[in-house]
PDB file of N, CA, C and O in Angstrom:
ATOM      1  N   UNK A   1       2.609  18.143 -23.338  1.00  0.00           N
ATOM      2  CA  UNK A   1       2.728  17.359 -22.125  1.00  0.00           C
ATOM      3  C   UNK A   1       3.439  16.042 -22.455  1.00  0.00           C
ATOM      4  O   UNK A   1       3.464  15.495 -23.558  1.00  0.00           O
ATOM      5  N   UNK A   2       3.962  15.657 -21.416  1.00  0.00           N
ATOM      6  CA  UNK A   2       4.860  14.532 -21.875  1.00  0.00           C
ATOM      7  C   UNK A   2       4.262  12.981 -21.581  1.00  0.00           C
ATOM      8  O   UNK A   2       3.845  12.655 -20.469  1.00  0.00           O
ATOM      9  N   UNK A   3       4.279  12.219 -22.559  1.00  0.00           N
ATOM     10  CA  UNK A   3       3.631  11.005 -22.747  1.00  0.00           C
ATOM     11  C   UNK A   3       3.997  10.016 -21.577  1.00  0.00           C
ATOM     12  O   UNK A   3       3.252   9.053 -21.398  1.00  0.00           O
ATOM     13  N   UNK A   4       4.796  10.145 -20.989  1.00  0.00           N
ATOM     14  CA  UNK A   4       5.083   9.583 -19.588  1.00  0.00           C
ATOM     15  C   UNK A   4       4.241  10.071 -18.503  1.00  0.00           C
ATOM     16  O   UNK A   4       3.549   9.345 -17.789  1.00  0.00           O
ATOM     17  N   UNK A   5       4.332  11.300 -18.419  1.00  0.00           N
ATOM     18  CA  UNK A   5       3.728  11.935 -17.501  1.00  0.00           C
ATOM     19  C   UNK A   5       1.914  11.895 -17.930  1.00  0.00           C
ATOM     20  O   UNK A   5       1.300  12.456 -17.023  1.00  0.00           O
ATOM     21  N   UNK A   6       1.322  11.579 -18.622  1.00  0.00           N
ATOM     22  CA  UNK A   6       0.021  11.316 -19.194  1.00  0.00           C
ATOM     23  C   UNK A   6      -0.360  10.036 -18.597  1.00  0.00           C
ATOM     24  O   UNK A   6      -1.383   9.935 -17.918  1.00  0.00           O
ATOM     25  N   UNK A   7       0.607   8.829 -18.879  1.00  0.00           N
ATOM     26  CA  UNK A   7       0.886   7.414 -18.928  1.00  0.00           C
ATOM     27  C   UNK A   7       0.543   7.337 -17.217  1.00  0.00           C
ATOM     28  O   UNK A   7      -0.355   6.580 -16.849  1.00  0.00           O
ATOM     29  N   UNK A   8       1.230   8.076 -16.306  1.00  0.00           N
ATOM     30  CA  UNK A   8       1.426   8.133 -14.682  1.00  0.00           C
ATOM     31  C   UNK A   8      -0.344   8.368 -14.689  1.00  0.00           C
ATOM     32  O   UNK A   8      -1.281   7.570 -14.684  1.00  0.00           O
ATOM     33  N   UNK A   9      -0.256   9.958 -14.704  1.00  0.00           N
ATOM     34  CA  UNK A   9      -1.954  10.215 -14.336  1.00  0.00           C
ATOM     35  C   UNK A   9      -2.574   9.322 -14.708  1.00  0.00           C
ATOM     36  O   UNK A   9      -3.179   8.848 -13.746  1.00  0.00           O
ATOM     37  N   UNK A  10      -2.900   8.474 -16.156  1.00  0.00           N
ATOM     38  CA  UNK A  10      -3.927   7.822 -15.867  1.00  0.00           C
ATOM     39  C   UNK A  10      -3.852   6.755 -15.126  1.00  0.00           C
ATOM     40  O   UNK A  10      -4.875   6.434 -14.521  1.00  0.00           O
ATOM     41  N   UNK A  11      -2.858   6.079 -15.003  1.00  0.00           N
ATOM     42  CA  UNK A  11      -2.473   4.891 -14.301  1.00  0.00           C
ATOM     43  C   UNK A  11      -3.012   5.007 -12.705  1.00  0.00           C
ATOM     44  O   UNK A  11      -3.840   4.253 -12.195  1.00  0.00           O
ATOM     45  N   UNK A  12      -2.321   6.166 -12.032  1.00  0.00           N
ATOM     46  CA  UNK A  12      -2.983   6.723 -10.811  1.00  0.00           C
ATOM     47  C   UNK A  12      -4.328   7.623 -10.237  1.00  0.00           C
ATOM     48  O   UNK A  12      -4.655   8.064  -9.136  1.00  0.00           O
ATOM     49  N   UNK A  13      -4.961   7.642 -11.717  1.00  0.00           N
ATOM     50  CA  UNK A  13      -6.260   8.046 -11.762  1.00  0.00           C
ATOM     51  C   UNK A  13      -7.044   6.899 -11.241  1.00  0.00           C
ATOM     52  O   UNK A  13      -7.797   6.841 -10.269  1.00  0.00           O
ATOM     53  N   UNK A  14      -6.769   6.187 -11.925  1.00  0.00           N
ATOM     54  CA  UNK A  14      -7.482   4.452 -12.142  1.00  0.00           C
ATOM     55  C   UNK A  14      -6.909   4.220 -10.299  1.00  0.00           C
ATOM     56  O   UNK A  14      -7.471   3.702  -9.334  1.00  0.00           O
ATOM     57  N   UNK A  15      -6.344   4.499 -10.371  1.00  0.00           N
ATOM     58  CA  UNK A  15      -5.954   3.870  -8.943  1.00  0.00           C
ATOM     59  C   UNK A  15      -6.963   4.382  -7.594  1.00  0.00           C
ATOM     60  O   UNK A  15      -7.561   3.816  -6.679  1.00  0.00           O
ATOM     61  N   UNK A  16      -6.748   5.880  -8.090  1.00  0.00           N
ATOM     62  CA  UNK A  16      -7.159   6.856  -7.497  1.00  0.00           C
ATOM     63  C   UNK A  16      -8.644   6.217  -6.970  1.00  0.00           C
ATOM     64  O   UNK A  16      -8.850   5.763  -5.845  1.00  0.00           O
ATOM     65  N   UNK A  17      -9.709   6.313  -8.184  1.00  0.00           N
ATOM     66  CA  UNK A  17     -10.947   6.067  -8.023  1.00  0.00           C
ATOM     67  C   UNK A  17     -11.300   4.340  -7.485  1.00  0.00           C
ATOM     68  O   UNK A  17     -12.336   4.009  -6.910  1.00  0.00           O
ATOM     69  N   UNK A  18     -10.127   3.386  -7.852  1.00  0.00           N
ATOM     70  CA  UNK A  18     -10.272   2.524  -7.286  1.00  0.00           C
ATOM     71  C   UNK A  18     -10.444   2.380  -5.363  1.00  0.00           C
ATOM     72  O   UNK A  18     -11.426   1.958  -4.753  1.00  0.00           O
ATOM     73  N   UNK A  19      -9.350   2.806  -4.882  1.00  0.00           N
ATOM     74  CA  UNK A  19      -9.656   3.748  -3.604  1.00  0.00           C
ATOM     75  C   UNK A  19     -10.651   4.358  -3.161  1.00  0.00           C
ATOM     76  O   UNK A  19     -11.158   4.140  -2.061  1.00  0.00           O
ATOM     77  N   UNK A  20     -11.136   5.416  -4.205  1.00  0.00           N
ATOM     78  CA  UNK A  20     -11.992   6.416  -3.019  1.00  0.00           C
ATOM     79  C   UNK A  20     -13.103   4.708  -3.577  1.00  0.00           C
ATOM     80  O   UNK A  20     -14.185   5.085  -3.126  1.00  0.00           O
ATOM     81  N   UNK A  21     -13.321   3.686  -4.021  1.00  0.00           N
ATOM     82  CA  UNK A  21     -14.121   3.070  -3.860  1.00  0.00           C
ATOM     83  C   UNK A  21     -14.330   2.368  -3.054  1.00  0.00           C
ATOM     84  O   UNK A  21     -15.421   1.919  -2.702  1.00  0.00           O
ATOM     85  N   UNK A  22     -13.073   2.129  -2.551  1.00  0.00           N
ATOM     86  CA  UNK A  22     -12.789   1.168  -0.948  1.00  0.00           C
ATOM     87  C   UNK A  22     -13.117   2.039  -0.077  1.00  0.00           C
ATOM     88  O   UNK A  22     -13.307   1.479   1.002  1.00  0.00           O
ATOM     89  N   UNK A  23     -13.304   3.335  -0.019  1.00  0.00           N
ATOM     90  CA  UNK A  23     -13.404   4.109   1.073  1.00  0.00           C
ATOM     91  C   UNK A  23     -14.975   4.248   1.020  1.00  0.00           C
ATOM     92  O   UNK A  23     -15.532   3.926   2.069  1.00  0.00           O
ATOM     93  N   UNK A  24     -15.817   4.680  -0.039  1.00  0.00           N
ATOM     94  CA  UNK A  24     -17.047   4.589   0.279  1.00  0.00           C
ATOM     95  C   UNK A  24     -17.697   3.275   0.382  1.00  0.00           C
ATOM     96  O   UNK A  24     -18.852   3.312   0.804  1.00  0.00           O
ATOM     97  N   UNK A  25     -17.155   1.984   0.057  1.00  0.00           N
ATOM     98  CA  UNK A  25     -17.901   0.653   0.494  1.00  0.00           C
ATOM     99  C   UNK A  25     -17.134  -0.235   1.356  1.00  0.00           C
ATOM    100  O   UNK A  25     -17.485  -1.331   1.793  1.00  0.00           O
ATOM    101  N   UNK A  26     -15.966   0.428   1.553  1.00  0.00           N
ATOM    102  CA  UNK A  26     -15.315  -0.823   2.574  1.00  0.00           C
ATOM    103  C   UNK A  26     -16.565  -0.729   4.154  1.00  0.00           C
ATOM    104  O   UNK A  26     -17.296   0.149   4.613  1.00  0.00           O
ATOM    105  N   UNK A  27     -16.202  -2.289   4.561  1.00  0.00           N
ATOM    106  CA  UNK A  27     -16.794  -2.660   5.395  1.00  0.00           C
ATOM    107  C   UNK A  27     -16.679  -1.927   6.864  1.00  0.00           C
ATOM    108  O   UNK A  27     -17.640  -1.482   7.492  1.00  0.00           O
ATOM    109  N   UNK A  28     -15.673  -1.903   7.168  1.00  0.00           N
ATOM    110  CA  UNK A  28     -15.001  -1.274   8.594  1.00  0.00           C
ATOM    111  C   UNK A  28     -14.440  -0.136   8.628  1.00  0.00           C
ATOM    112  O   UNK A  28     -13.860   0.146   7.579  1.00  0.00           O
ATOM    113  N   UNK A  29     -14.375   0.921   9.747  1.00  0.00           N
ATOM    114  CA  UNK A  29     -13.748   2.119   9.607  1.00  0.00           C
ATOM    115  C   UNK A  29     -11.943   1.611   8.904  1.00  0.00           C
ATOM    116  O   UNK A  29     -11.464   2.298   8.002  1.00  0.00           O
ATOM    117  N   UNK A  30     -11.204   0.466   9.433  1.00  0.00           N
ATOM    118  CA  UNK A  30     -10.149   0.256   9.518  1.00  0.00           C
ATOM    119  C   UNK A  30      -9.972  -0.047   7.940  1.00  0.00           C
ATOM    120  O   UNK A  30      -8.821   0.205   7.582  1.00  0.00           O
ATOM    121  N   UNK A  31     -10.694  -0.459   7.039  1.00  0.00           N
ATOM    122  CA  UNK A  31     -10.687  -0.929   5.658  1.00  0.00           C
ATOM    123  C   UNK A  31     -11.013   0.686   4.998  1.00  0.00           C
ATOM    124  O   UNK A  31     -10.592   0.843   3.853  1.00  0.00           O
ATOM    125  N   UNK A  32     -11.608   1.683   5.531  1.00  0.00           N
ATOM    126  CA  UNK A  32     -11.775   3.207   5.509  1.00  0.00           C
ATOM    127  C   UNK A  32     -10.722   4.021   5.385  1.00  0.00           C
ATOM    128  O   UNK A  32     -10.520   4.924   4.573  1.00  0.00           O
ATOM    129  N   UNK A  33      -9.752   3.423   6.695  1.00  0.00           N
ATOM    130  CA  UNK A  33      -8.462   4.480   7.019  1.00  0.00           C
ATOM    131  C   UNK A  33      -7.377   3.697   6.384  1.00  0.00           C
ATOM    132  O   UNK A  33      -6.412   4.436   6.188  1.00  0.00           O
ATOM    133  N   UNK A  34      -7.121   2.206   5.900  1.00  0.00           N
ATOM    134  CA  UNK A  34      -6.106   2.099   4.952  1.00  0.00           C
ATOM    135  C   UNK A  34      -6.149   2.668   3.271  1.00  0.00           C
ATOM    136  O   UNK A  34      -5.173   2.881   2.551  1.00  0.00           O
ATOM    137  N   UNK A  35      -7.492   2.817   2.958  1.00  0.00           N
ATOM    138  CA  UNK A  35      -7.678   3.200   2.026  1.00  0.00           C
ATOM    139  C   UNK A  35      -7.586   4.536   1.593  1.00  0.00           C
ATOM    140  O   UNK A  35      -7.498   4.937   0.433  1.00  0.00           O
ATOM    141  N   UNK A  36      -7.614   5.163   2.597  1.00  0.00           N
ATOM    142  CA  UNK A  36      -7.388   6.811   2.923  1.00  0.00           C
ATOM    143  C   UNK A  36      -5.693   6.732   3.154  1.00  0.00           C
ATOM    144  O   UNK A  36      -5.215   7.702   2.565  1.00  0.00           O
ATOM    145  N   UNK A  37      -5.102   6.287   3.510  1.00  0.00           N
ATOM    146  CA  UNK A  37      -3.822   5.961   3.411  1.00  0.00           C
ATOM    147  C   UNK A  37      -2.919   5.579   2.134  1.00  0.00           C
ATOM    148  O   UNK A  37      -1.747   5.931   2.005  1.00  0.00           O
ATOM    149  N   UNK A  38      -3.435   5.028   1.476  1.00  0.00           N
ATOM    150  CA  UNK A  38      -3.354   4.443   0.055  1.00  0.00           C
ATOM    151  C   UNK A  38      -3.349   5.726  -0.593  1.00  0.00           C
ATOM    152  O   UNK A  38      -2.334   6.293  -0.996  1.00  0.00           O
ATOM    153  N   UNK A  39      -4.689   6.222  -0.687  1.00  0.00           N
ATOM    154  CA  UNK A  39      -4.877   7.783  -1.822  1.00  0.00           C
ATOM    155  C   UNK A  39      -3.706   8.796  -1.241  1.00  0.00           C
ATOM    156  O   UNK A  39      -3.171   9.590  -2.015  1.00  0.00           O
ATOM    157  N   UNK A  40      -3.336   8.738   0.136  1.00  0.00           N
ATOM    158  CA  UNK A  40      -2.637   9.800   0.419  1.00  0.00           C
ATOM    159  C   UNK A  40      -1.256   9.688  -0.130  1.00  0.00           C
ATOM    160  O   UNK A  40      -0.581  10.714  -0.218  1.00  0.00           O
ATOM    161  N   UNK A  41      -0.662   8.278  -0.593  1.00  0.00           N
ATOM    162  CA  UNK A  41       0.170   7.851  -1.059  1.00  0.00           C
ATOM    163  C   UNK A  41       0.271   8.155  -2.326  1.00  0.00           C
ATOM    164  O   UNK A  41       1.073   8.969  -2.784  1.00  0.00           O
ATOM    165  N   UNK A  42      -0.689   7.394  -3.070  1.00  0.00           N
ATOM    166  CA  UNK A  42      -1.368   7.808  -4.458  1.00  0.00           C
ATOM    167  C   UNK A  42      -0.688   9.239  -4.628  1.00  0.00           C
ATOM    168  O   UNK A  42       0.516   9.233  -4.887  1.00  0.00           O
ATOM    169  N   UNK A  43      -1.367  10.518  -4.504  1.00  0.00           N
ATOM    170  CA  UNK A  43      -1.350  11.864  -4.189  1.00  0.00           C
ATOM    171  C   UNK A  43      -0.188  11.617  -4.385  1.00  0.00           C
ATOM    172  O   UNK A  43       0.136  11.786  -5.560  1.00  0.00           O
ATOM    173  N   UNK A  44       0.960  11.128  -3.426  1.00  0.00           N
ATOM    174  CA  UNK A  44       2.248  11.875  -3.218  1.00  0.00           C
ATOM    175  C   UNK A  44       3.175  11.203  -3.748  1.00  0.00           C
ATOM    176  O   UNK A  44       4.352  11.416  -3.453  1.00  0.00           O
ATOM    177  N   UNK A  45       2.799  10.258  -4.640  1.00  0.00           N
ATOM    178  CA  UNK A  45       3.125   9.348  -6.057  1.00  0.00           C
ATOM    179  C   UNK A  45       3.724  10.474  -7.379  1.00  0.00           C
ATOM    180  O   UNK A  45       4.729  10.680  -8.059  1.00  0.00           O
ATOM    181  N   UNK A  46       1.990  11.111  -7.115  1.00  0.00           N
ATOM    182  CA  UNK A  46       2.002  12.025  -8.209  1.00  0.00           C
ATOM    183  C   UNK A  46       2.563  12.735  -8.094  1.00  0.00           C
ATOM    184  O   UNK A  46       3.455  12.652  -8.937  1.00  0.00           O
ATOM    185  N   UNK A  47       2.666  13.469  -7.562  1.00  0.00           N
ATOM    186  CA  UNK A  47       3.004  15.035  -6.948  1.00  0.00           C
ATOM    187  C   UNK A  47       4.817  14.341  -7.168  1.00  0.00           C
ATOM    188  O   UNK A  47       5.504  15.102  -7.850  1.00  0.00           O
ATOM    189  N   UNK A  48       5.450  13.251  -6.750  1.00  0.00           N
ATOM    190  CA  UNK A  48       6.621  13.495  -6.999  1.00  0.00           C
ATOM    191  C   UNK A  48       7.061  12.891  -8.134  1.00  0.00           C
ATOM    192  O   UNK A  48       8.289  12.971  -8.148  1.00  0.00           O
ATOM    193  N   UNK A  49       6.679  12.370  -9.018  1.00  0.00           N
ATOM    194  CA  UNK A  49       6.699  12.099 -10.076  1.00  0.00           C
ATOM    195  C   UNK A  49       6.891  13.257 -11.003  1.00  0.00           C
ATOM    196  O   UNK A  49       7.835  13.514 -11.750  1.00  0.00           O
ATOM    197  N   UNK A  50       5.406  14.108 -10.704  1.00  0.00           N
ATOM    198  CA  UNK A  50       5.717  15.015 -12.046  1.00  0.00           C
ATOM    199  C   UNK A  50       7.232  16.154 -11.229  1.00  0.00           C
ATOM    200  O   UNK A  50       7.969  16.791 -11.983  1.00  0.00           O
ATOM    201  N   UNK A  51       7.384  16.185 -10.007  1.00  0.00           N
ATOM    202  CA  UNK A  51       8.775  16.832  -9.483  1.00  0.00           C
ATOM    203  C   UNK A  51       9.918  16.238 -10.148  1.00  0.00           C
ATOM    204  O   UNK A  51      10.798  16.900 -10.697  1.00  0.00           O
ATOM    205  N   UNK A  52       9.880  14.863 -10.081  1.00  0.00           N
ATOM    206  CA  UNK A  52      10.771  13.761 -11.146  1.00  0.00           C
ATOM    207  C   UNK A  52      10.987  14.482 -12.808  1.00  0.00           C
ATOM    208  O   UNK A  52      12.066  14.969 -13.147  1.00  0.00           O
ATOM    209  N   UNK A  53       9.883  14.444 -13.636  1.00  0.00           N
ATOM    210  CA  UNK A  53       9.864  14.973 -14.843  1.00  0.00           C
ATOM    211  C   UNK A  53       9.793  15.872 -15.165  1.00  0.00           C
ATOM    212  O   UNK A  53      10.196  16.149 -16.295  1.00  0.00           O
ATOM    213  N   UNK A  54       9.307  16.696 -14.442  1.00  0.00           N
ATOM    214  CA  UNK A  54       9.741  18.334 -14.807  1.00  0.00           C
ATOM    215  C   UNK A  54      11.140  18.959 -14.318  1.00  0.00           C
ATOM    216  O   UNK A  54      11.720  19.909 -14.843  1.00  0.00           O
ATOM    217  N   UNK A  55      11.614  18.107 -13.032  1.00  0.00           N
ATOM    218  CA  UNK A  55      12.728  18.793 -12.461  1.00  0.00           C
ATOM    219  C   UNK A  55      12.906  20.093 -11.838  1.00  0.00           C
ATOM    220  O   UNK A  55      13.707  20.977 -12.144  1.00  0.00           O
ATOM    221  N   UNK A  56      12.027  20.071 -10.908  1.00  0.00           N
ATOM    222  CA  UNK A  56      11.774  20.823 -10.056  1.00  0.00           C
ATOM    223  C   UNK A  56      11.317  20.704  -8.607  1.00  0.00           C
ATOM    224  O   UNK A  56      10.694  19.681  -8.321  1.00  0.00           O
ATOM    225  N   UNK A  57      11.496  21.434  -7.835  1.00  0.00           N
ATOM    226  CA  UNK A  57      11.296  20.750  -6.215  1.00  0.00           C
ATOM    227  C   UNK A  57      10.112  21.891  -5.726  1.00  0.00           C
ATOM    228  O   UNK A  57       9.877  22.364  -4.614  1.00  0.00           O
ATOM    229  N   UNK A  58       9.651  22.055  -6.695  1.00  0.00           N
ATOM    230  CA  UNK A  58       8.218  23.295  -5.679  1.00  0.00           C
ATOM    231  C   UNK A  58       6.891  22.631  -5.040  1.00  0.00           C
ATOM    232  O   UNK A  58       6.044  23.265  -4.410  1.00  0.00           O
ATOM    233  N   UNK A  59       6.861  21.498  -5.263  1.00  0.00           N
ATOM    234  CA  UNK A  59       5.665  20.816  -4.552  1.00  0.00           C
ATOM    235  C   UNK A  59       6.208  20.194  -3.217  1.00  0.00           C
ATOM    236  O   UNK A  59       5.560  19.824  -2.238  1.00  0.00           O
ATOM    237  N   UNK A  60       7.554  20.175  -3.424  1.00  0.00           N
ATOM    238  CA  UNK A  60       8.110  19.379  -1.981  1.00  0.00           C
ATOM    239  C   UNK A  60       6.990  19.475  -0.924  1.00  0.00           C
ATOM    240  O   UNK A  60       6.236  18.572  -0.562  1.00  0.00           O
ATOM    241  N   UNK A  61       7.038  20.821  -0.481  1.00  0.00           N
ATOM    242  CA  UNK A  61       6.417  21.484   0.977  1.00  0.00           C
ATOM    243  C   UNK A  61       4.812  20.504   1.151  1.00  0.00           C
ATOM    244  O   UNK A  61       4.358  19.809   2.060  1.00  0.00           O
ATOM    245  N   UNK A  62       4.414  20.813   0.055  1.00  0.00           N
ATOM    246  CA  UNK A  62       3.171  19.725  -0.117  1.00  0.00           C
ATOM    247  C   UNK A  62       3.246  18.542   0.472  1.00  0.00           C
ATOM    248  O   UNK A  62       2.602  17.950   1.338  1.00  0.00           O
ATOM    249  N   UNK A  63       4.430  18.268  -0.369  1.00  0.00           N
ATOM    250  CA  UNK A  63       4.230  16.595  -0.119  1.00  0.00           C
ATOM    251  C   UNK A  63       4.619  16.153   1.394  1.00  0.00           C
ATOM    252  O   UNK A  63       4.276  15.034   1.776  1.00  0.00           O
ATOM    253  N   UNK A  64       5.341  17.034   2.267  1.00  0.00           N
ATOM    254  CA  UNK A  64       5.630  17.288   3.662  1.00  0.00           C
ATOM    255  C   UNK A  64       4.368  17.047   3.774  1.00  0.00           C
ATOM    256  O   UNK A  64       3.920  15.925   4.013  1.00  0.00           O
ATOM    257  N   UNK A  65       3.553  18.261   3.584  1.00  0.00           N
ATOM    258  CA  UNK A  65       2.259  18.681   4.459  1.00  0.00           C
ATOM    259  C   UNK A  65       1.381  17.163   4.955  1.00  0.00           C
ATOM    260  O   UNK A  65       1.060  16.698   6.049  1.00  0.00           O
ATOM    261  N   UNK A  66       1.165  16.598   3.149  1.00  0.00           N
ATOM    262  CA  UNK A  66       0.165  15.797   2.816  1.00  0.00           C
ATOM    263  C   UNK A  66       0.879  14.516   3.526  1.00  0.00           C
ATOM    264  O   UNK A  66       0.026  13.745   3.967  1.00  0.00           O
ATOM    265  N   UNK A  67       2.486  13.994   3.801  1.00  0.00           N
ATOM    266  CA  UNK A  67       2.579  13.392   4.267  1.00  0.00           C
ATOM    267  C   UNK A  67       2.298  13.335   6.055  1.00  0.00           C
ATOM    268  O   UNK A  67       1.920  12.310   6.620  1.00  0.00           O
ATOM    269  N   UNK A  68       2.558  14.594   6.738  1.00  0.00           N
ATOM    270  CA  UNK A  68       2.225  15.040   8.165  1.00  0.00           C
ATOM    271  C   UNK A  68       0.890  14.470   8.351  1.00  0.00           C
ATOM    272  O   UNK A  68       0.693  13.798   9.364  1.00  0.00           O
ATOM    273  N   UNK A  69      -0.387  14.713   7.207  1.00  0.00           N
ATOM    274  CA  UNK A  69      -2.000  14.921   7.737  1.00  0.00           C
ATOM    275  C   UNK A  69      -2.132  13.369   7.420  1.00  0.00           C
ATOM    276  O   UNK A  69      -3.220  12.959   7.823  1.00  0.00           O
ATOM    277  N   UNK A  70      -1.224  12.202   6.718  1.00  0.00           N
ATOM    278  CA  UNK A  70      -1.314  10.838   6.794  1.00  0.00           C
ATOM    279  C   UNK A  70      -0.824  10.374   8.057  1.00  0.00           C
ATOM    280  O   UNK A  70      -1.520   9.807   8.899  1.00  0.00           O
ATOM    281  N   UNK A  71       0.101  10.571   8.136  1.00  0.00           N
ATOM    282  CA  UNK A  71       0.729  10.144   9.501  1.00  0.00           C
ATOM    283  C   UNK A  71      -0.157  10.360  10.742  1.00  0.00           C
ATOM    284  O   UNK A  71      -0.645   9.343  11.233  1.00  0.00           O
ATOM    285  N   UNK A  72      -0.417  11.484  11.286  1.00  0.00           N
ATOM    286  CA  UNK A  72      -1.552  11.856  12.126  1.00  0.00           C
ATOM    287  C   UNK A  72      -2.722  11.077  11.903  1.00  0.00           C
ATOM    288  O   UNK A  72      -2.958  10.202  12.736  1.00  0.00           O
ATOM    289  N   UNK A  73      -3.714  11.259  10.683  1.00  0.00           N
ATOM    290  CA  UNK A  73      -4.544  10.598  10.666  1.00  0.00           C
ATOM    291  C   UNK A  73      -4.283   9.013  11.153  1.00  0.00           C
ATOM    292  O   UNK A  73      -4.789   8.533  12.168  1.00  0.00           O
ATOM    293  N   UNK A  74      -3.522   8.396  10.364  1.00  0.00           N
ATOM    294  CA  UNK A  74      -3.271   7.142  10.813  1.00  0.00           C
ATOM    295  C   UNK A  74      -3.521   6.437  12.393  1.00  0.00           C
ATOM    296  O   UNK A  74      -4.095   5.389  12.690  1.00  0.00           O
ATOM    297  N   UNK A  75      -2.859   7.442  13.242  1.00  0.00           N
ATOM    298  CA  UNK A  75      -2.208   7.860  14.377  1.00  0.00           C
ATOM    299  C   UNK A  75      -3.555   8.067  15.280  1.00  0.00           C
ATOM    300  O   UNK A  75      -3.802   7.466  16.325  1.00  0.00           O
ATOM    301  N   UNK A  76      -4.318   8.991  14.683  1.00  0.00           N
ATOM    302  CA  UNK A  76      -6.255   9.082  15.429  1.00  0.00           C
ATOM    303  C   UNK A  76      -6.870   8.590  15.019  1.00  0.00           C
ATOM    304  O   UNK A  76      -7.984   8.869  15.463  1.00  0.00           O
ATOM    305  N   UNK A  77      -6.899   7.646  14.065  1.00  0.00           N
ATOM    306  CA  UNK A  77      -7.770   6.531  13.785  1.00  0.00           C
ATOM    307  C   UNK A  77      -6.990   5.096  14.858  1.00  0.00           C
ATOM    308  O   UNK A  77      -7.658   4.215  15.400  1.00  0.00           O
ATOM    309  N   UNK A  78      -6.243   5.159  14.891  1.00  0.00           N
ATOM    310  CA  UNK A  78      -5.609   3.677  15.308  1.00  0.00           C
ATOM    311  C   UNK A  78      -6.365   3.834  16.957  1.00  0.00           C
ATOM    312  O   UNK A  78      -7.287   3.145  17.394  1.00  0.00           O
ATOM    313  N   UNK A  79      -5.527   5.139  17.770  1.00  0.00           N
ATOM    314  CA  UNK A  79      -6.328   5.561  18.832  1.00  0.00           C
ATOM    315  C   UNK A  79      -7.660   5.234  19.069  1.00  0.00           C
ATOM    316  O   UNK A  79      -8.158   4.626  20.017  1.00  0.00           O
ATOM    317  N   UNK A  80      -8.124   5.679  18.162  1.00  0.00           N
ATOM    318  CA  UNK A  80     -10.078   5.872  18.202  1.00  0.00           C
ATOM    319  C   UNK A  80     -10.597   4.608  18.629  1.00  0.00           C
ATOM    320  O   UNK A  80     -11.301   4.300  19.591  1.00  0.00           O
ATOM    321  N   UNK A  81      -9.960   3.777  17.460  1.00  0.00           N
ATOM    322  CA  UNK A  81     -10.083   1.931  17.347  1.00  0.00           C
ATOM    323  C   UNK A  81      -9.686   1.469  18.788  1.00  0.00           C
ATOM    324  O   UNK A  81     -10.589   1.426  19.624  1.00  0.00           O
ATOM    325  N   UNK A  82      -8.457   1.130  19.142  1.00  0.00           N
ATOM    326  CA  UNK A  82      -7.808   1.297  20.489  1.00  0.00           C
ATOM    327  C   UNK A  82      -8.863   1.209  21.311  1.00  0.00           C
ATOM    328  O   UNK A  82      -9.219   0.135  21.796  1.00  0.00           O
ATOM    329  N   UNK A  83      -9.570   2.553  21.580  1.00  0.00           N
ATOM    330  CA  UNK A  83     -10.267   3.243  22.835  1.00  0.00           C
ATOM    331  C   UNK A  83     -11.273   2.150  22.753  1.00  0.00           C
ATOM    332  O   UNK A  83     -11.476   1.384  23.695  1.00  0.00           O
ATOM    333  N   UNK A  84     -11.949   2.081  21.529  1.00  0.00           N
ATOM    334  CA  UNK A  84     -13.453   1.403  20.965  1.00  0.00           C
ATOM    335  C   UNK A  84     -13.359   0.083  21.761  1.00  0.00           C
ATOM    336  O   UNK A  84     -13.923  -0.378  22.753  1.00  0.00           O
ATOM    337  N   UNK A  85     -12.429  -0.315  20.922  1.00  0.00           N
ATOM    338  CA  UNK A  85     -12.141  -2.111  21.343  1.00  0.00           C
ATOM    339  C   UNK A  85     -11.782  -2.265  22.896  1.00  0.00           C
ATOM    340  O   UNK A  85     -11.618  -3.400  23.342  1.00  0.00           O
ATOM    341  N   UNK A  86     -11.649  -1.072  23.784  1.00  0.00           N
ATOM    342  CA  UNK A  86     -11.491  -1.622  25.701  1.00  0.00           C
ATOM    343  C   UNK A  86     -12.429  -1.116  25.921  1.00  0.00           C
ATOM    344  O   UNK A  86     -12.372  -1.197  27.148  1.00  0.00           O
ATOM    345  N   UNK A  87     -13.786  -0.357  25.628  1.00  0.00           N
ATOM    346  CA  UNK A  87     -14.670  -0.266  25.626  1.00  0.00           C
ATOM    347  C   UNK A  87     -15.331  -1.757  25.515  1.00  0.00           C
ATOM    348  O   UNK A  87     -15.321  -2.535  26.469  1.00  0.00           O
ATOM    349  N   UNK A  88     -15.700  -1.959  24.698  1.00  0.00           N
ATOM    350  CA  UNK A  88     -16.014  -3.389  24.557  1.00  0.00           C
ATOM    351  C   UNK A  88     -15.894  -4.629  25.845  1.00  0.00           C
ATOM    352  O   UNK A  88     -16.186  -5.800  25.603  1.00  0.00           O
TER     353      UNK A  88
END
């Protein structure tokens, strides 16, 4: 395995778990869904990175996917918030 590509994972490991830590103690749903935003990034960091160093495009479709279910999410959380706050 290549010492670059080792160097990435852990770097975005560390990142990784830094995140899902904002996600289980952040304060507000909204400190929840940037942080869920972040990892989804994270994710698609990786995913094109090692596409970068190996030289190959087979995760592309993924990284479509995983970018589609950020976008959306984003998109029904902002809504949700929205609705909440004219409620109020």
């Amino acid at each position: 395995m290549n010492v670059m590509l080792i160097a990435i994972y852990v770097i975005f490991g560390v990142a990784a778990l830094l995140t899902l830590w904002r996600i289980v103690i952040g304060p507000s749903i909204l400190d929840r869904a940037v942080a869920s935003d972040v990892l989804l990034t994270e994710v698609m960091c990786v995913l094109g990175a090692e596409m970068a160093i190996n030289h190959h495009t087979r995760t592309l479709p993924v990284l479509l996917i995983i970018a589609a279910v950020g976008v959306f999410g984003s998109i029904s959380i902002a809504r949700f918030v929205a609705r909440r706050d004219q409620e109020r």
